[in-house]
C-alpha positions as CSV (number, residue, x, y, z in Angstrom):
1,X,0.0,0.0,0.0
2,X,3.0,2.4,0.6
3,X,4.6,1.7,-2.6
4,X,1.4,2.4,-4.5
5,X,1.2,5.9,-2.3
6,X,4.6,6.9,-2.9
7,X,4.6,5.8,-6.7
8,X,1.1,7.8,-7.0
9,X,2.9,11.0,-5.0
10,X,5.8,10.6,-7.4
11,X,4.2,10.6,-11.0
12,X,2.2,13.6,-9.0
13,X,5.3,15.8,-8.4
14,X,6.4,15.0,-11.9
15,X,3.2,16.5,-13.4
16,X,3.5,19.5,-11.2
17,X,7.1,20.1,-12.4
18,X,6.4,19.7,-15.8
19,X,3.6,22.1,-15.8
20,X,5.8,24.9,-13.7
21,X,7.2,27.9,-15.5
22,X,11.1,27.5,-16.6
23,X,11.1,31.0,-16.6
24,X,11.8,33.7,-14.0
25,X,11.5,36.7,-16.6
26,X,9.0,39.2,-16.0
27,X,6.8,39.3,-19.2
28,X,3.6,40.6,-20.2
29,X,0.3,38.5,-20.3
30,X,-0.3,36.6,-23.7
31,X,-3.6,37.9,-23.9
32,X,-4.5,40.3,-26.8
33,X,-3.7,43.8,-27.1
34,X,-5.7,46.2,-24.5
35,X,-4.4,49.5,-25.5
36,X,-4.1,52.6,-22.7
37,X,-5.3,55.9,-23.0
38,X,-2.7,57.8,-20.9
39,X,0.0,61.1,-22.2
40,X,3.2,60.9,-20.4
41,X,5.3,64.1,-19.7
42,X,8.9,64.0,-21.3
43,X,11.7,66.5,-19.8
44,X,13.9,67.4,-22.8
45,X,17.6,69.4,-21.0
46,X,19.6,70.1,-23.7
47,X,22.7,71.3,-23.7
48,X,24.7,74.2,-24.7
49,X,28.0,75.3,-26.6
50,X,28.3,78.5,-27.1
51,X,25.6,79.8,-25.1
52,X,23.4,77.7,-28.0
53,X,22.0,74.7,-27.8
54,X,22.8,71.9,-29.7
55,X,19.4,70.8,-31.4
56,X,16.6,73.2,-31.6
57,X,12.4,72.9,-30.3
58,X,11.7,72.3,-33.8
59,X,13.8,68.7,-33.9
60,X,12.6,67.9,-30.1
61,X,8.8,68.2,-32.0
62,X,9.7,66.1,-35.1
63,X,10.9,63.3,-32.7
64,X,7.9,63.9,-30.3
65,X,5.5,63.1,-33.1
66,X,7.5,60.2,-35.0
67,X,7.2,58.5,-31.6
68,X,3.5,59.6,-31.0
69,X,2.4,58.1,-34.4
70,X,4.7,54.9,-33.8
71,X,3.5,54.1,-29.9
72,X,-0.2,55.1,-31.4
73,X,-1.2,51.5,-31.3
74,X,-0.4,51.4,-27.9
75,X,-2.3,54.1,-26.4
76,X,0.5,55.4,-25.3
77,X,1.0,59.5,-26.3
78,X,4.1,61.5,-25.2
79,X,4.2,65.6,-24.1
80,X,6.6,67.7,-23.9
81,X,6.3,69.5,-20.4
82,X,9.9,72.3,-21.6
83,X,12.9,71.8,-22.5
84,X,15.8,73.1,-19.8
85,X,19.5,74.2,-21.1
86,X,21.9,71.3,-19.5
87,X,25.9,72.6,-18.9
88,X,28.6,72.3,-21.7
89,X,30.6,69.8,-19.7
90,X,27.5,66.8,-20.0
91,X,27.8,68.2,-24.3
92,X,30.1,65.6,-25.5
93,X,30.1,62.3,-23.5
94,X,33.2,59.8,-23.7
95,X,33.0,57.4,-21.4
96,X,30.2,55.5,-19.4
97,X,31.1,58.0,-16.3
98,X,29.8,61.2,-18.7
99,X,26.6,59.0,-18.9
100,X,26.4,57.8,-15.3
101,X,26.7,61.6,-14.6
102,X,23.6,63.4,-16.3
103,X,21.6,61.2,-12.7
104,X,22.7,64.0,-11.6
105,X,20.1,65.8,-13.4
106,X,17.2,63.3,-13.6
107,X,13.6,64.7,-12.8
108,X,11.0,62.9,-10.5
109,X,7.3,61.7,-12.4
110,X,9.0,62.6,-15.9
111,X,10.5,60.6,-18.7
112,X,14.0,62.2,-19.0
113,X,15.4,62.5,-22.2
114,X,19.2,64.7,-22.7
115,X,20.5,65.8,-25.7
116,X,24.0,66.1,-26.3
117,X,26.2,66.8,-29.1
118,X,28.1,63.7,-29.3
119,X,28.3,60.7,-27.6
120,X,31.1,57.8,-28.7
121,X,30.5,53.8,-28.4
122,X,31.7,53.0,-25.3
123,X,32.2,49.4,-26.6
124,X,33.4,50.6,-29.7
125,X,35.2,54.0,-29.3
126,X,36.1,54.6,-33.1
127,X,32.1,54.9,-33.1
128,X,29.4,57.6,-32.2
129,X,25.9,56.7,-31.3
130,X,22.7,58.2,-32.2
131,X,21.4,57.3,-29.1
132,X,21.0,55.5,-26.3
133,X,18.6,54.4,-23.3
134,X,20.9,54.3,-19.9
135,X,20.6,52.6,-16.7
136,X,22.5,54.2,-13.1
137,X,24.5,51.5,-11.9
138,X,23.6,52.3,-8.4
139,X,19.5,52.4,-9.1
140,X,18.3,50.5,-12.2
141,X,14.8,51.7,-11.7
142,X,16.2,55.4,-12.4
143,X,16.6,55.1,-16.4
144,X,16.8,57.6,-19.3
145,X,16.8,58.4,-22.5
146,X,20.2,60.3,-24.4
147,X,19.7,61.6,-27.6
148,X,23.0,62.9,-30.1
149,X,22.4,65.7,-32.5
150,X,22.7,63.7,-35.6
151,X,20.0,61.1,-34.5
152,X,17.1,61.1,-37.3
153,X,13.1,61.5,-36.5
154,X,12.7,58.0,-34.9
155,X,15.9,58.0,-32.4
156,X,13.4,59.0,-29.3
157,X,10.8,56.3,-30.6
158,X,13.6,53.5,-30.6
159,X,15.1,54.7,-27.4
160,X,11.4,54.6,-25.6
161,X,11.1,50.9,-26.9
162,X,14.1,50.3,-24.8
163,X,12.7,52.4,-21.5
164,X,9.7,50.2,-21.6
165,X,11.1,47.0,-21.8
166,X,12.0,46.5,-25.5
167,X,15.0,44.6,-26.6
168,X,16.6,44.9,-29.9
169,X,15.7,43.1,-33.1
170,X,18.4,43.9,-35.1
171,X,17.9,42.9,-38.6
172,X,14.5,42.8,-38.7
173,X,13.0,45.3,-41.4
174,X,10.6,47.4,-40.7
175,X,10.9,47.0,-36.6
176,X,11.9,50.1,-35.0
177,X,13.7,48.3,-32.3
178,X,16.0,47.3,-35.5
179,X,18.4,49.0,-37.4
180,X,17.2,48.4,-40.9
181,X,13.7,50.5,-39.7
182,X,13.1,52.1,-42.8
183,X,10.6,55.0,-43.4
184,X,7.4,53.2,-41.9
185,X,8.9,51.4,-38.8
186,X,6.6,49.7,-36.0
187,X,6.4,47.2,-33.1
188,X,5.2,43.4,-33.4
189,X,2.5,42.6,-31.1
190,X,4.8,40.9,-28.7
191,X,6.6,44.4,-28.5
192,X,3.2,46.6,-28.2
193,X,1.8,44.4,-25.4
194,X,5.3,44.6,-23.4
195,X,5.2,48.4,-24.0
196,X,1.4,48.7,-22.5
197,X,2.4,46.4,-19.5
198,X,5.4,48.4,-18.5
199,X,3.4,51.2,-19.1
200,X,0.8,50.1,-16.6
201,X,3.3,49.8,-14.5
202,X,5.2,52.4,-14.1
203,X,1.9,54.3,-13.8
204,X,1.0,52.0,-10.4
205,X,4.2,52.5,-8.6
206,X,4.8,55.7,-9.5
207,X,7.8,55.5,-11.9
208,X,5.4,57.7,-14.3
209,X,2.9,60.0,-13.3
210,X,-0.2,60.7,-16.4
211,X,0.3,64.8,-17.9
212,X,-2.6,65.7,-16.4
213,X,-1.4,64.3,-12.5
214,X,1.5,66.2,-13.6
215,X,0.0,69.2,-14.1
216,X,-2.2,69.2,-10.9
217,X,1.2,68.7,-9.2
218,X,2.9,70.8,-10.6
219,X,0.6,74.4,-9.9
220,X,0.7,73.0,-6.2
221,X,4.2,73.3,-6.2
222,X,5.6,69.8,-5.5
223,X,6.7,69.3,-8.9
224,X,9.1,69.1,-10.7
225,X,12.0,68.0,-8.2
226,X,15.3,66.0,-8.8
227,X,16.2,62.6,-7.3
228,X,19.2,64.1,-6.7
229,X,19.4,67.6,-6.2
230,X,22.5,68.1,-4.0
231,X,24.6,66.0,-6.5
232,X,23.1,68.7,-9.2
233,X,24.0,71.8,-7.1
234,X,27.6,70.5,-7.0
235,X,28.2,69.6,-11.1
236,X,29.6,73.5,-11.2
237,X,32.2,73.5,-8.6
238,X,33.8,69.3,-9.1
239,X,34.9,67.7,-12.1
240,X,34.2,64.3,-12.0
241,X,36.2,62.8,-15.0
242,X,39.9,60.9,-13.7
243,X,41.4,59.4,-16.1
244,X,42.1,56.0,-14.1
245,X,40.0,54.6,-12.3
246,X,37.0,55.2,-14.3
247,X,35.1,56.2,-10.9
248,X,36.3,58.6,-8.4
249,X,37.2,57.4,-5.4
250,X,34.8,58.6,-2.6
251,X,36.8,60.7,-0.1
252,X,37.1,63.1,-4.1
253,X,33.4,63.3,-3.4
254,X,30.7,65.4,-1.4
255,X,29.4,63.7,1.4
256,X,25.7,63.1,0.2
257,X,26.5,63.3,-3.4
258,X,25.2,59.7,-5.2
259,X,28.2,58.5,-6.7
260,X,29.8,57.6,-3.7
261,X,27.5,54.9,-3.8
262,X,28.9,53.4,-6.4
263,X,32.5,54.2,-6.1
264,X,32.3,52.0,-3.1
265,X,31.6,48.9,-5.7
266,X,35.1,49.7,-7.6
267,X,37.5,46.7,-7.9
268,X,41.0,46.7,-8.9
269,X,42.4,44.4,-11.6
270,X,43.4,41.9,-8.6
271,X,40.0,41.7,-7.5
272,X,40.4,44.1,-4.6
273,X,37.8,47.1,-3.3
274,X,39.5,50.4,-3.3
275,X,37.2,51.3,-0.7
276,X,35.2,50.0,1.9
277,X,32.3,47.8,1.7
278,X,30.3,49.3,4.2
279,X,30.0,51.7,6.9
280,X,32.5,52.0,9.6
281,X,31.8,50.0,12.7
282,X,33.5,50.5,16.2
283,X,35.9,47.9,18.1
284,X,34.3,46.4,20.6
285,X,35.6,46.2,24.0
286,X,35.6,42.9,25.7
287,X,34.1,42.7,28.9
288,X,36.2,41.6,31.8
């Protein structure tokens, strides 16, 4: 009688493994489409040489729209909500600490997209990209958008496929999360559901807020505030840009500024931390 319970319990187990998930990815339902109805405010800071900036509101419009009529399937609309002039040292970017940098910059309730001049491959430095959607090491939830001044009309709408979960398909015509776009590009359905899903969901905890919430905010005077606006007081007076290690080491670094988070991460070549890996704790006296 025990066999027969343990061989039924077994070919049980068996049928509940087979039928669990293999996957631990986040994706979006398989159901169809059920488009959104929502506008979401983007911050454009663009920055200056010369006391000019680098890509006027007339571009910041074209790319608006492209990505309006390509995210129209969606539900999803974007707004404008003004452009702000960013500082000539964030106009070129070289290295993945010019990127990590602009967090210093990077507006609460508000898609954040910065447009530069220049920015090189950091993979491949005899390159320059067009654009790019960037991640701070020390907060993955605080993303954004970085937009070069010789991007075409549907840079911002590849760049927001990436901000709402969007990988790359790269030579796949007609995709505009591929290279070979052409003039008409657009999302699979896969692609537009993952777009309304993340959508959704930065609109429940708060990543997003809708233009309208943003506006009610806004004449109350809570909005617009930085996530980190003691780091963005201090971009004027500290250059942040050694030549080796790629970070600064903390003690180069205000007290509450954010990068000393991650310069505590920093590893030498042997494997070492150049700093410590926590805060410092007190020797404790042995009692007698």
């Amino acid at each position: 009688m025990r066999c027969r319970r343990g061989w039924l319990l077994s070919v049980l187990g068996l049928g509940v493994l087979a039928a669990w998930p293999t996957t631990t990815e986040a994706t979006p339902p398989s159901r169809g489409l059920q488009p959104l109805s929502v506008t979401l405010p983007i911050r454009f800071r663009v920055a200056e040489l010369g006391g000019r900036p680098v890509r006027d509101k007339a571009w910041l419009d074209a790319q608006v729209a492209r990505a309006n009529e390509v995210f129209a399937p969606t539900g999803v609309r974007f707004q404008p909500v003004g452009s702000l002039p960013l500082p000539a040292v964030h106009a070129r970017l070289e290295s993945r600490q010019d990127r990590h940098e602009l967090g210093r910059h990077l507006e609460k309730a508000v898609i954040n997209v910065f447009v530069v001049d220049s920015m090189r491959d950091v993979d491949h430095p005899e390159q320059w990209r067009r654009g790019v959607h960037w991640r701070l090491p020390w907060r993955a939830d605080h993303h954004f958008v970085v937009l070069t001044s010789i991007g075409p009309p549907t840079t911002l709408a590849h760049e927001l496929g990436h901000f709402f979960g969007n990988r790359h398909h790269r030579w796949v015509p007609g995709n505009i999360m591929s290279y070979e776009h052409g003039e008409a590009p657009r999302f699979d359905p896969d692609q537009l559901r993952r777009i309304v899903y993340e959508a959704r969901r930065f609109l429940v905890r708060r990543r997003l807020i809708t233009l309208d919430r943003w506006g009610e905010l806004t004449a109350r005077g809570v909005l617009p505030q930085l996530h980190y606006p003691r780091a963005a007081a201090a971009v004027g007076g500290l250059v942040l840009r050694p030549a080796a290690p790629a970070t600064p080491a903390r003690a180069a670094l205000p007290r509450h500024d954010p990068l000393r988070r991650f310069a505590r991460h920093v590893t030498r070549p042997t494997g070492r931390s150049t700093e410590r890996t926590g805060p410092p704790t007190r020797a404790r006296r042995r009692r007698p």
